[in-house]
Every structure is written in structure tokens, then in C-alpha cells.
N, C-alpha and C positions, 0 to 999 in steps of 0.2 A: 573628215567624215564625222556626221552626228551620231555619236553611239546611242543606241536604239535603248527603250528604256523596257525592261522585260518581268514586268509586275507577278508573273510565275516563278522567276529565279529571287526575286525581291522577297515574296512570302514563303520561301521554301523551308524558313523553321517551323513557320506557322501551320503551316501544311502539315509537316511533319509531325506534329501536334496534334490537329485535330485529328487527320487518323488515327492517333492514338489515343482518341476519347475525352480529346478535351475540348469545353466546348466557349469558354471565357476564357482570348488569352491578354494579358495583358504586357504591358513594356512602359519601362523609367528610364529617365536621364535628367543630366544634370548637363548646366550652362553654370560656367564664372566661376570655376576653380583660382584660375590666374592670375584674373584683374589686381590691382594695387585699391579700387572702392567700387563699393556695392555687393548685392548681395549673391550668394550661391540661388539658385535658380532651378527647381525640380519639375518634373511634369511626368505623371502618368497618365496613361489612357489605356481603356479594349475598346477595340474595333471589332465589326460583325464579320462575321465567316464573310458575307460577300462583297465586304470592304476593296472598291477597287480603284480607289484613285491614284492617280497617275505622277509619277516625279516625286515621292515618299523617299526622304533617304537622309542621310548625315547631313544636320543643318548645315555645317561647313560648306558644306561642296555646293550649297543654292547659292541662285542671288538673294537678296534682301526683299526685290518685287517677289521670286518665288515664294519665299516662307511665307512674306503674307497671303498671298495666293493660299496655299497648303493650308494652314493654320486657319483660317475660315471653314476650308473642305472638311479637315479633320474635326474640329468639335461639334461640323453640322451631321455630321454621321457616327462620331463617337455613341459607344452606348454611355460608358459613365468616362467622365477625364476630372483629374487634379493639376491644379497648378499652384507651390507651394514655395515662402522665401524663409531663408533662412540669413537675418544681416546681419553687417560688420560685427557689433559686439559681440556676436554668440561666436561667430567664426574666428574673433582673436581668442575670446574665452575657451572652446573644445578645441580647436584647430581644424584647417580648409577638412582635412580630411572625415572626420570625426562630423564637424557641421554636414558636408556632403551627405553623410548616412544617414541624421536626423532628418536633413530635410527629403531626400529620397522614403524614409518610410513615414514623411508626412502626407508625401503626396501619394502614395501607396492604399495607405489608412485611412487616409478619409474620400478614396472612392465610394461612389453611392453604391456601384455594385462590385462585391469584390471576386477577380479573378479567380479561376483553376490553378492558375500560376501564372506568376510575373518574371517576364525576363527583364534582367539587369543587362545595362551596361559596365560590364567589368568587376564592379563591386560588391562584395560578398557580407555576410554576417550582419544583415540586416534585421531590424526588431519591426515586422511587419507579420502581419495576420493570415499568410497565404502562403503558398508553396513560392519557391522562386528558382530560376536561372541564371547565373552572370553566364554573359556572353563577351569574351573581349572583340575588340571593334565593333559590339553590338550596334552601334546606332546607323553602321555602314551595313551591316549583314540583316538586321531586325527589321519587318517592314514596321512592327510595332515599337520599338525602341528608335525608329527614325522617326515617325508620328511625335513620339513623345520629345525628344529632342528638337522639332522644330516649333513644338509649343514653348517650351523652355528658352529657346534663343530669342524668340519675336518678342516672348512677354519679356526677358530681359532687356533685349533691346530698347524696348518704350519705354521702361522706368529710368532707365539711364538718357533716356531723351529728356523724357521730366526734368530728372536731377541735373540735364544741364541748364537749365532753364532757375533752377533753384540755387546751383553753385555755379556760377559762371566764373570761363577763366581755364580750367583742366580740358575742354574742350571732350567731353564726356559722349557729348550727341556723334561724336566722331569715332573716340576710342575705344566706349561703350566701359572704360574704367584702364582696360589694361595699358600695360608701363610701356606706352610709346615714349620716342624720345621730348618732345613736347610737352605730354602729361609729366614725367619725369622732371621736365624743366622748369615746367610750374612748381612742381611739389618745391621745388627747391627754390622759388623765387617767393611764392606766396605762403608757404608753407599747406599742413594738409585738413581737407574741411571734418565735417562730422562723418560723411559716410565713406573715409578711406579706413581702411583695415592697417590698423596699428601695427601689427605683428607683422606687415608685410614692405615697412617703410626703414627695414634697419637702414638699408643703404643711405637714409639721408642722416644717418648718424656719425658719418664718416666724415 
């Protein structure tokens, strides 16, 4: 049986929010913590109070047709959206976690219009201009942290279709970077190109 998609239990933080006087809410998330190359991947967006489109939720759980689907709907009714990268070097330099922050309060920061407050997915002690929320499993529970997350996965995704096209061989349009066993098998046959993440290859030091 198709579970019914229920866009009132979907927006129920946001709800919860504006009756409490807010009237710009915003939601972040991040794509490509994992991968062995390319880059972390952030995307904010607010959506208008009567933002209603349908199937909004943890890029995870779509197919591939939906995001792009979604990801068209969303920045054609977004009021302001960012989509911000943070690559390899920076992220061997601070580390996954630390890049993750930078580039979530990049794409936070340079919204055109800035939020009442921004909910987070999980992540806290962000250096951004606005009030904020971490919410864990945010991008499952926020309809606006799910918005942002499947900006974040789509535009990931296409850059990593690029770069296979620029490094061929890691089979990248496929893994979209992380350590399948294939990718893995490259690294270890051809060794790793410019945009794998150094810090993340000890295993071929073994």
C-alpha cells in the first residue's frame, strides 16, 4: 500500500513557528560528508507560508527523477535559496566536520533575504547572522530542511557527473564520490586524482 504523503504533518515545525510569530523560516543541510572526493555540499532556502508542494522530504528516501522534479519546484517558489561548496582542500585542511559548518553558514549568509531563524539539520554552533534551530533527523522532520537537502543532493550530484567526465576511471557519475568497492579499487590501481580528499585515503596506506 502507497503511504499517502501528508504535507500538514510534513510542515508541523513550521506551523509551529509561525503561530509563534514567525514569519521567514528558513532550513540547511549538507550533502557529502562521506564520499572519499568532492566536495561537502550546503543549501539553504525560506519557503512562503503557503508553500505547498508535494513529496518534500529527506533526499535519501526520493528517486533521482524525484529530486530533479522537486529541485526545479522548490527554487521556482523559494523566496531567497543558497547553494554553497566547500572542496577537498579546505575539508582535508579544517576537517569533514568543521568544513560542514563553514559551508552551512555560507549558504546561510549569503541568502538574499535573511530568515527569523534557520533550522539546522543536527548541527549546532554555527557563525551565521540569524537565530537558528538544530533539529536531529531534521531533513526527515523539516519540510524546509528537506527543501534544502534536495537542493544540496541534485547540485551534488551534477558536479560529480562533471567530474566524471573530467576524471574518468573512479566511475564517479555512478558513486557520486563515496568508497564503493569499485571506486576503492581504482584508488588502488590508478592511484587518487586532484579532487579526492587526502585525509580520507589512509586506507591505501596499508
Amino acid at each position: 500500500m502507497k503511504k499517502v504523503y501528508d504535507l500538514n504533518k510534513k510542515k508541523e515545525i513550521e506551523n509551529s513557528l509561525y503561530q509563534n510569530g514567525y514569519t521567514y523560516i528558513g532550513g540547511v543541510d549538507e550533502v557529502g560528508r562521506g564520499p572519499l572526493a568532492g566536495p561537502v555540499v550546503c543549501a539553504s532556502v525560506i519557503l512562503p507560508i503557503s508553500c505547498a508542494i508535494e513529496g518534500i522530504d529527506d533526499s535519501k528516501k526520493l528517486s533521482e527523477k524525484k529530486r530533479e522534479e522537486l529541485y526545479d519546484k522548490i527554487i521556482e517558489e523559494a523566496i531567497s535559496y543558497s547553494i554553497e561548496y566547500v572542496f577537498e582542500d579546505q575539508i582535508d585542511e579544517l576537517n569533514i566536520l568543521n568544513a560542514t559548518k563553514l559551508c552551512m553558514a555560507k549558504a546561510i549568509n549569503n541568502l538574499s533575504t535573511m530568515p527569523d531563524i534557520m533550522l539546522v539539520d543536527a548541527v549546532t554552533g554555527l557563525d551565521i547572522k540569524c537565530k537558528s534551530k538544530a533539529i536531529i533527523h531534521g531533513d526527515a522532520l523539516s519540510y524546509s530542511i528537506g527543501a534544502a537537502s534536495i537542493l544540496a543532493k541534485v547540485s551534488r550530484d551534477r558536479y560529480m557527473v562533471e567530474m566524471d567526465k573530467k576524471y574518468p576511471g573512479y566511475g564517479f557519475a555512478k558513486n557520486k564520490g563515496y568508497g564503493t568497492k569499485a571506486h576503492m579499487d581504482a584508488l588502488r590501481e590508478i592511484g587518487p586524482c586532484e579532487i579526492h580528499r587526502r585525509s580520507f585515503l589512509k586506507f591505501l596506506e596499508k
